[in-house]
C-alpha positions, 0 to 999 in steps of 0.5 A, a space after each residue: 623765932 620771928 612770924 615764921 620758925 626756921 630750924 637751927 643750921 638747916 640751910 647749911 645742909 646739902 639736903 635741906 637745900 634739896 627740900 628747899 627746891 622741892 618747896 619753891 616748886 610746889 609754890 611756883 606750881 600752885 602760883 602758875 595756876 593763875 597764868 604762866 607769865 609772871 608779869 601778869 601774875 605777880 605772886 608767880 613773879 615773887 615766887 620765881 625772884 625767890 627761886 632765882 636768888 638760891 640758884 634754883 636750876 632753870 629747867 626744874 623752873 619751867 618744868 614747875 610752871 608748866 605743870 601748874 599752868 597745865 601745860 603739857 602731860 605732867 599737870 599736877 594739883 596741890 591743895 593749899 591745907 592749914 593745920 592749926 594746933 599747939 606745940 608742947 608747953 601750949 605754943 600756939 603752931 600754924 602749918 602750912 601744906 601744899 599736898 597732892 593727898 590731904 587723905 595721905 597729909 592729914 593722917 601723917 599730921 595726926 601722927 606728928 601733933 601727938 607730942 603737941 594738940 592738934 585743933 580745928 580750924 579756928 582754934 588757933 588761927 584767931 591768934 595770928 594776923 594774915 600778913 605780908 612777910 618780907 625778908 630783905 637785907 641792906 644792899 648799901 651800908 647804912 641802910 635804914 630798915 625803920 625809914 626804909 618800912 615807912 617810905 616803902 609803904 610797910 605796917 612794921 618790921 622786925 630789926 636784923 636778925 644773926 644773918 643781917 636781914 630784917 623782917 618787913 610786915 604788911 597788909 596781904 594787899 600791899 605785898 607786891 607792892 613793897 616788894 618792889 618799893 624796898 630795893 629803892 630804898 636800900 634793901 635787897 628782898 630775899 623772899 616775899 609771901 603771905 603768912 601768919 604773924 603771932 599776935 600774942 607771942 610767948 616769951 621763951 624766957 618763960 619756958 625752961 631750957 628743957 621746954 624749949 628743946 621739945 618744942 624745938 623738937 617738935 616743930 623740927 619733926 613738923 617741918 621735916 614733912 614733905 607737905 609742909 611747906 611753912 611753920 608759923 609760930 606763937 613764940 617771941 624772939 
């Protein structure tokens, strides 16, 4: 399941490209914060090539940065929150929120941990590294995702997935960084945040079938939350 768990086929529903909008905007929100210009502020810049590339309408994209920024009579503020727990079966979860209620969130995640074990702060988080996720895709033929991490200055990476995009790992420091150094080196950057990474991952062959259907089931009610904004998850694959 990688650094970062997807659903199975959400991002060929209509719906889920809605919610991927509503997420963008919250992000673009919260990163507008620290200055509307993205070439001042480069995590405004990673997030606005990210809504760029799904085709994000273009006044939802200045309506977001305004209201992060303060401008205008519709300023909003979302809080960054991570709930730490276990999924079924003893996978280690970590959900990332960006919420203008944690007294509405926090209750909600009670509710939706309750087929799992919700922790405190620490109890999980010891297990995952913060780093820098990069998902980029070969723009020429033959592009070479191991050269390519080294030259662009990434800690490791994750070789192609079904979709053909690999995964490139890097010091939190060193996101912005990589992020333009890849396109020169063949790949063609889709996405580019900071997250978790797990640092002793279960092997889903451990797990029966069955399991892996609940901790699917689970980790899909978690992210069908509004708050949620990533699921980062102890399972190898």
């Amino acid at each position: 399941m990688g650094a970062q768990w997807k659903a199975k086929g959400k991002e060929l529903a209509a719906n889920a490209k809605g919610k991927l909008f509503g997420k963008l905007a919250k992000e673009i929100m919260v990163a507008a914060r620290s200055g509307a210009d993205p070439s001042l502020n480069s995590r405004l810049r990673l997030v606005l090539e990210q809504a760029r590339k799904v085709s994000m309408p273009k006044d939802t994209l200045e309506r977001a940065i305004k209201k992060g920024a303060g401008i205008g009579a519709d300023a909003v503020n979302f809080e960054h929150v991570i709930y730490e727990g276990y999924a079924p079966h003893r996978v280690a979860v970590m959900v990332e929120c960006l919420t203008d209620n944690v007294n509405r969130t926090a209750p909600e995640m009670r509710v939706l941990f309750r087929k799992g074990q919700l922790g405190t702060s620490g109890s999980v988080s010891w297990d995952f590294d913060h780093v820098g996720l990069i998902e980029a895709e070969p723009a020429v033929a033959g592009a070479d995702a191991e050269l390519a991490a080294i030259e662009a200055g990434a800690q490791d990476f994750e070789a192609a997935d079904e979709d053909g995009s690999s995964l490139f790992i890097t010091a939190p420091t060193d996101l912005d960084l990589v992020s333009r150094a890849l396109p020169t080196h063949g790949f063609t950057v889709l996405t580019a945040k900071l997250g978790y990474k797990p640092k002793n991952p279960i092997d889903p062959a451990s797990l029966s079938a069955e399991q892996l259907e609940e901790v699917e089931a689970f980790l899909a009610a978690i992210d069908g939350n509004d708050d949620v904004q990533h699921v980062y998850v102890g399972l190898g694959g």
